[in-house]
N, C-alpha and C positions, 0 to 999 in steps of 0.2 A: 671740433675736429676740422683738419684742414687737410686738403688736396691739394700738391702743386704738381703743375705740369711742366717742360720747357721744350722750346722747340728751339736750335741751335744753326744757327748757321743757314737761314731760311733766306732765298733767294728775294728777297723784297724788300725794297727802302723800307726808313724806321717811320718816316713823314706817313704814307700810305698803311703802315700797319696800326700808326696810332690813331688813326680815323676810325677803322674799322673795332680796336678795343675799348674805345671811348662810347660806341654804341651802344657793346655788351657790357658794359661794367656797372655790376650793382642789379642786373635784373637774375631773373631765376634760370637756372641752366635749360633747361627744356625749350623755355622761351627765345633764350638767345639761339639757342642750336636752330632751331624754326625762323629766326630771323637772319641768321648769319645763310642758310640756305637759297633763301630767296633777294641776296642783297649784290646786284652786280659790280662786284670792284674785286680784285685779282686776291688781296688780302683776306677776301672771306673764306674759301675753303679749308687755308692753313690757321686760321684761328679756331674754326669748329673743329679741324682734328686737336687741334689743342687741347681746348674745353672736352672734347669725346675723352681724350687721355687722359686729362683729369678727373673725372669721370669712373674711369676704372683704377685708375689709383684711389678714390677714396671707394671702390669696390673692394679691392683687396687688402687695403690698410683694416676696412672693418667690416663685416658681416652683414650687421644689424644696421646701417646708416641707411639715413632715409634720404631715397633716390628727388623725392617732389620738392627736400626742403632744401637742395642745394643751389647756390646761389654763385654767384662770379663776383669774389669777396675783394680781389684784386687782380689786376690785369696789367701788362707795361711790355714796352717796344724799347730794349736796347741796342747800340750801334756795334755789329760784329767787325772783327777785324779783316777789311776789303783786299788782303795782302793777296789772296789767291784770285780775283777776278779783275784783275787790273788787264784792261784793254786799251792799245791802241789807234788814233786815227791818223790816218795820212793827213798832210795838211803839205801848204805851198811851199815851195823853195824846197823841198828836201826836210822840211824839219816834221816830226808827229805831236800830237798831242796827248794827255793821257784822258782816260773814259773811264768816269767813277761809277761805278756797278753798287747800286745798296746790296746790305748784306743786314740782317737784321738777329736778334737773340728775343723770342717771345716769350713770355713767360705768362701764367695765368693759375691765381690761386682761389679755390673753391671751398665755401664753406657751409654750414648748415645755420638756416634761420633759427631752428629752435632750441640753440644750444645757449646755455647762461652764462 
């Protein structure tokens, strides 16, 4: 049984989110949620709501699935399309420059250890 969660269009580079899912990847979800809490980098909280939403997706997919044996089976940071936070800066002579905003697409799939 598999959980996937996504979280879209999240205001944070893809560099800084793949630090923080490289952490969580492959340990047990309770564990990760406990470490993602206490881990000071801007990318932690949007990855534990992640993992929480996956979480209750494999709550409602199935009844009967066991909460202790879920695990962060895969996790991954891709580049969203930066077209809506494009900023720019003043710059000399009259001319500006443009200011690349990350924009990030998370994605985080959860599975059970004791399935064959």
């Amino acid at each position: 049984m598999e959980a996937v969660a996504k979280a879209k269009f999240q205001r944070i580079s893809v560099r800084k989110a793949r630090t923080i899912l490289n952490m969580v990847r492959g340990q047990n979800a309770a564990v990760a949620l406990d470490a993602l809490r206490f881990t000071p980098k801007s990318a932690a909280p949007i990855v534990a709501k992640v993992i929480d939403s996956a979480i209750a997706n494999a709550q409602q997919s199935s009844k009967d699935v066991n909460l202790d044996g879920l695990y962060v089976k895969a996790c991954w940071a891709d580049k969203a399309p930066d077209r809506f936070m494009r900023r720019w800066r003043p710059r000399a002579q009259g001319r500006a420059t443009r200011i690349v905003k990350g924009m990030s697409h998370i994605t985080v799939v959860l599975g059970e250890r004791g399935e064959a």
